[in-house]
N, C-alpha and C positions, 0 to 999 in steps of 0.2 A: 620327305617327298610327299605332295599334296594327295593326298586318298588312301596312303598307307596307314591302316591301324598300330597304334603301339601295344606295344608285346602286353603279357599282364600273366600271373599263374597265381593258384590257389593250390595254398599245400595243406594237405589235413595231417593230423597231429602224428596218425600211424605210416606217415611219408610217404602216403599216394599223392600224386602229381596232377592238377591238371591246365594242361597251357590253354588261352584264349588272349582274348586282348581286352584292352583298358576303355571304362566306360567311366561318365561322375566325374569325381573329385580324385584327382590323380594323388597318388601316395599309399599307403599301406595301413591295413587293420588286422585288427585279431578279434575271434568270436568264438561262438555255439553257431556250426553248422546244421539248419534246422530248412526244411520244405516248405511250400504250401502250395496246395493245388487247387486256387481259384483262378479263372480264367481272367477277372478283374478285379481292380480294387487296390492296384501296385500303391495308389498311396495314403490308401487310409491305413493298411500292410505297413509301410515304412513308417506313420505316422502314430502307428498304437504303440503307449509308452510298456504295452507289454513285450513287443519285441528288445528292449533292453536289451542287451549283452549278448545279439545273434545277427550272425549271417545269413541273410536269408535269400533261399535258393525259390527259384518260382519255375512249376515242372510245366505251366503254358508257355510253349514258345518263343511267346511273342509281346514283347512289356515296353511301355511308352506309346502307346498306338494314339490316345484320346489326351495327351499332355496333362496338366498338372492346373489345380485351378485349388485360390484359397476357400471354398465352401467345402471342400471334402476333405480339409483337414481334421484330425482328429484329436491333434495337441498342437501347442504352438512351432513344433520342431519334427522333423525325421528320429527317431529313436535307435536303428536297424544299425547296428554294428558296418556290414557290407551287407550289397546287393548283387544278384547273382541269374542271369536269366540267358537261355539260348542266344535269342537275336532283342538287341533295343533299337527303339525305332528314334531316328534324329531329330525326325518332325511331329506334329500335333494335328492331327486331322480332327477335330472335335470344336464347336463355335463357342464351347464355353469355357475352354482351355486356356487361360493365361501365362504359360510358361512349357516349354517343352521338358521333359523327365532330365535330359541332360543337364539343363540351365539349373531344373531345381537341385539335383546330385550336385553338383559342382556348388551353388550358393550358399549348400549347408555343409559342404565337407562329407557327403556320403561317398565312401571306396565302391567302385563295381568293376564287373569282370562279366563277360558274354566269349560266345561263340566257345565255349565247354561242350562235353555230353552230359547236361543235364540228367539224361536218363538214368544215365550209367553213375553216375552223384546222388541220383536221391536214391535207386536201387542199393547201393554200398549202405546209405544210411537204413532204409529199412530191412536190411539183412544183419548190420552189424550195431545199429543205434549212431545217435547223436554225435559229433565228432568235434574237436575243437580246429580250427582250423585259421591259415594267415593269406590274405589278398596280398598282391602286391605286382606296381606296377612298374616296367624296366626302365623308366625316366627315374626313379629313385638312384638307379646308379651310370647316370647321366647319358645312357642312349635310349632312345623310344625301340629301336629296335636291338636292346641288348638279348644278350643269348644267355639266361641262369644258367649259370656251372651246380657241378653237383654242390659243389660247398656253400654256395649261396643258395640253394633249395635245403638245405642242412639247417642252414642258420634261419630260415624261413618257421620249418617243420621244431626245432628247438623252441622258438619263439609261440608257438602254435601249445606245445606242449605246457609249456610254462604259465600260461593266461591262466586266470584263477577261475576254476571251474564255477557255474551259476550254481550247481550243486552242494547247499551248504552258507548260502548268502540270503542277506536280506538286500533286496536292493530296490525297496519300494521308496524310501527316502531319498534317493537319487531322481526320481521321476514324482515324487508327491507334491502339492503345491504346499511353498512354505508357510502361508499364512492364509488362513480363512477369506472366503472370501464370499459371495450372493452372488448368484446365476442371475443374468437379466430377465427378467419377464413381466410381459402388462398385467400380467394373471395373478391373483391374491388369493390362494385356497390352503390346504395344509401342507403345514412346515416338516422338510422331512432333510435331516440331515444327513448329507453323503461322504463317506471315509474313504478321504483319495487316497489309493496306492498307486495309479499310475491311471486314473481312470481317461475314457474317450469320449470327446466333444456329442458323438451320437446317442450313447447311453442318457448323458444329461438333457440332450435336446427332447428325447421320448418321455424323458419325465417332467422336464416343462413343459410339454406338449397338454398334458394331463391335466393339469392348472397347478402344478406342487409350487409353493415357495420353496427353492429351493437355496441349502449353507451348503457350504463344499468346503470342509475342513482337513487339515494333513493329518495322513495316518498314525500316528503319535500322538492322537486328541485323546485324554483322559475319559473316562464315563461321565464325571460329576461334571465335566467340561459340557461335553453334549448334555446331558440332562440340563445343565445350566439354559442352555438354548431353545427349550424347553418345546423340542419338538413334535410330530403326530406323528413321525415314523423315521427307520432309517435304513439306510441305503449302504452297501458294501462294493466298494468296486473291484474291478479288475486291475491287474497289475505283473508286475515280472518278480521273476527268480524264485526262490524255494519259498514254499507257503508254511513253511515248519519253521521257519528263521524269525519271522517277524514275532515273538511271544509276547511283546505289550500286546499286540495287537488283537489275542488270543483273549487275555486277561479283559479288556477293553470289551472285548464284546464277550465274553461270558457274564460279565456284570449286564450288560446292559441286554439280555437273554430273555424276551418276556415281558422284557418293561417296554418295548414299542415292536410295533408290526418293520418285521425284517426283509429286507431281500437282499442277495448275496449274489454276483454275477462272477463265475469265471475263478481269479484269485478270491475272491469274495465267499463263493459256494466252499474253497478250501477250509476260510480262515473259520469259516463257520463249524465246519465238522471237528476243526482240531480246538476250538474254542469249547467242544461237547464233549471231547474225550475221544475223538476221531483219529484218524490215521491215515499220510498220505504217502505216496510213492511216486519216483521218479520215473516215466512211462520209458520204453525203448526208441521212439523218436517223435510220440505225440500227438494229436491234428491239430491241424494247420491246413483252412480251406473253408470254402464254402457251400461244401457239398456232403456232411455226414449225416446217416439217415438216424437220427433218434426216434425212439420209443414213449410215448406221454401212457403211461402207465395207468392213470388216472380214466383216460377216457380210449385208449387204444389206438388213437392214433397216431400217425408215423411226420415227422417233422425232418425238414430238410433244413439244416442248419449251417451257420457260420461258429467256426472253433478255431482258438489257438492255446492249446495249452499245452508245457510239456510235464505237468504234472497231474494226479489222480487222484480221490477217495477211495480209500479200501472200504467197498460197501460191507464185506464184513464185520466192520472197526463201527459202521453205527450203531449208537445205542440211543440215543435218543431221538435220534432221525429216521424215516422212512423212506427208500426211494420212492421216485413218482416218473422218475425218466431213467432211461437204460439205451446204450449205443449198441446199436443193432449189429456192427462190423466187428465190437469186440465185448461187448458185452459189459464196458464201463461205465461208472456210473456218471450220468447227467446232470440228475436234479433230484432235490430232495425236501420234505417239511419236516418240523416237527411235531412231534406227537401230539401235542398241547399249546403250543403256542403260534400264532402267526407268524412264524419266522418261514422261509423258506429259498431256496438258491438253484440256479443252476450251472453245467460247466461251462455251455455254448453263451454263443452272443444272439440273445434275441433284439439286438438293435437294428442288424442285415445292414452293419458298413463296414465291408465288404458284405453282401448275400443275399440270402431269401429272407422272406415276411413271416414266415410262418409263426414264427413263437414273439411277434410281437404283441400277443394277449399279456404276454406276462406281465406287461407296465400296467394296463388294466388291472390284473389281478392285483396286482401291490397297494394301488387305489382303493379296491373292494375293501381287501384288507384295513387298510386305516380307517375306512370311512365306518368299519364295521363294528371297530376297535372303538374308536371314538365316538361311536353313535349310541351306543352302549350307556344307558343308563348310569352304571357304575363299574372303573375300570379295577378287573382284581390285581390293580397294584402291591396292593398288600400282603395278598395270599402268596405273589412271585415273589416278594422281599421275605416271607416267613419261609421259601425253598430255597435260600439258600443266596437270592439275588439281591441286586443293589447296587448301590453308588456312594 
C-alpha cells in the first residue's frame, strides 16, 4: 500500500530490540554499534574508511536534509556497515546536492533503519559500551509488513553475537589503497609520503593545499621502500580497527623514526606511540562528532574539534613522547611530540570534514617542520642511524 513504510529492527548482541522501519538498501547487515553527535556531515561519516566494520547511529535527529553531492566524498565508497538515524529526509533541499541520501544508500548497498529511539540507543551504549549489533529489513522474509517472531529476533541477536569483533583485527588492508599512487596537483614543492590505512580525500586535499608533492602508498610499504622515494617528510593516516594489530606497520615506522619530519592523524597518532614502546586501549564507546573540546597544552588554548576514534593512548605508556593536547570531557590524550625529533600526531581530525577549523594550523605546522628539517645546513641522519634507526 502506497505510503506505508516497511517494517525494519535492529537487534543488539545482548537481545534488546528495536523496531522502526527500513531506509537505503533493503536487506540486512552486521556491525559495531557506535554514535556520533555532529549535527552534519551524514556523508563524509559514511564515507571515512575509518568507519569500517560499524553501524553507525547519528543522535541529530534529522539526516538527509542537504542530499548527497560527489565533492564531499571522502573515499571512493560509503565504508559504514549500516546507518541508523531518527527521521531521514526523502528529498534534498540544497543547490549543490546531486543525489538524494536515499538514491545514494540504496546505489552502494548501505542497510538503514529510522524512526527508533535513538536516544534511548545511544544512552544503552554510553552506559554499557559499544555493542555488536544486526539491521534487518521485513522484505527479507518476503512481506514489507512482516511481524519478527521471537525466533527470528533470536536468529537475528545469534548472528549479532557471532560477527568478529573489530577488537583484535587489523583491518587497514581492507580500506588501504593497493598500489601507490601521486595525488594530483599543479604545485611542485616537498615530497612527503603518505601511509594509507584507510585515509580521507580531505586530509590529502589540506596537504596539497600547502604545495607538498604528494605519494600515497599502502600501509604495508617497507621503510627502505619509502626512503627509496626519497622523501622530505611523511604523513601517517587515519584508518579502522585495532591500532595494536597492524605490527608491520609499527616496525615500519620505528625505522623510519627521526629520519623524516612525521605527522600521525587519528590511527596514525596510535601507530606512532605503539611504534615507541606505547600502549593503547579499547575506549567504552569512543568519540564520534564534531564537537569535543580539546586542550593544546602548548599554548593553552581550547580547540573544538572533529573525532572518531574508538581507540586510545595510554598517556601513561609514553616514553618517548610528550603530550601537547588533552580532551577536556575525559582527560584523554589528543596529541603529542617527541622529545627530539619532528615527529608528532594527534587523535582528532584537524581537516573539519565533518567540523570545525580550529586545528587546521597543524598542516602548517607539518610544513614548518620539513621546511625546517630540510633547510638545515646538515641533516643528523647519521646521529638517528647510530640510535638505533634506519632502513
Amino acid at each position: 500500500m502506497a505510503g506505508v513504510k516497511e517494517r525494519a529492527v535492529l537487534v543488539l548482541e545482548d537481545g534488546t530490540v528495536y523496531h522502526g522501519y527500513a531506509f537505503g538498501a533493503r536487506g540486512k547487515t552486521v556491525g559495531e554499534v557506535v554514535f556520533n553527535t555532529a549535527q552534519t556531515g551524514y556523508q563524509e561519516i559514511m564515507t571515512d574508511p575509518s568507519y569500517h566494520g560499524q553501524i553507525v547511529v547519528m543522535t541529530y535527529p534529522h539526516q538527509g536534509n542537504y542530499g548527497v553531492n560527489v565533492y564531499d566524498m571522502q573515499s571512493n565508497r560509503p565504508w559504514v556497515k549500516g546507518f541508523v538515524a531518527k527521521e531521514f529526509s526523502r528529498i534534498a533541499s540544497n543547490p549543490r546536492a546531486q543525489q538524494t541520501l536515499k538514491e545514494f544508500m540504496e546505489f552502494y548497498g548501505v542497510v538503514g533503519i529510522e524512526g527508533i529511539d535513538t536516544r534511548a540507543l545511544v544512552r544503552k551504549i554510553r552506559e554499557g559500551g559499544v555493542l555488536k549489533g544486526t539491521i534487518a529489513h521485513a522484505s527479507l522474509f518476503g512481506d514489507p509488513q512482516h511481524a519478527f517472531t521471537p525466533e527470528e529476533l533470536e536468529a537475528l541477536r545469534q548472528e549479532a553475537k557471532a560477527w568478529t569483533d573489530i577488537d583484535g583485527r587489523d583491518m587497514t588492508p581492507e580500506v588501504s589503497t593497493p598500489l601507490p599512487y601521486a595525488w594530483p596537483t599543479l604545485k611542485s614543492g616537498r615530497r612527503i609520503v603518505v601511509m594509507d590505512f584507510g585515509i580521507k580525500h580531505a586530509i590529502v586535499e589540506n596537504l596539497a593545499a600547502l604545495g607538498f608533492e604528494i605519494l600515497v602508498v599502502p600501509g604495508k610499504t617497507p621503510a627502505s621502500q619509502i626512503m627509496a622515494l626519497e622523501p622530505h617528510g611523511l604523513f601517517i593516516s587515519n584508518g579502522p580497527g585495532d591500532p595494536s594489530m597492524p605490527r608491520y606497520a609499527h616496525e615500519t615506522i620505528w625505522k623510519l623514526m627521526g629520519l623524516l619530519p612525521t605527522f600521525g592523524i587519528c590511527l596514525g597518532h596510535q601507530l606512532l606511540a605503539l611504534a615507541a614502546g606505547g600502549r593503547t586501549y579499547k575506549m567504552k564507546f569512543g568519540h564520534r562528532g564534531a564537537n569535543h573540546p580539546v586542550k593544546n597544552l602548548l599554548t593553552g588554548k581550547i580547540e573544538i574539534t572533529s573525532q572518531n576514534h574508538g581507540y586510545a593512548v595510554d598517556i601513561d605508556s609514553l616514553k618517548e613522547f610528550k603530550p601537547t593536547h588533552i580532551n577536556l570531557n575525559d582527560g584523554t590524550l589528543e596529541g603529542m611530540a617527541h622529545a627530539r625529533y619532528p615527529v608528532f600526531s594527534v587523535q582528532y581530525h584537524p581537516e573539519a570534514a565533518p567540523g570545525p577549523h580550529d586545528a587546521l594550523y597543524l598542516f602548517r605546522r607539518f610544513l614548518e617542520e620539513v621546511e625546517a628539517f630540510h633547510g638545515a645546513t646538515g641533516l643528523p641522519v647519521e646521529k638517528q642511524r647510530a640510535d638505533g634507526h634506519g632502513v
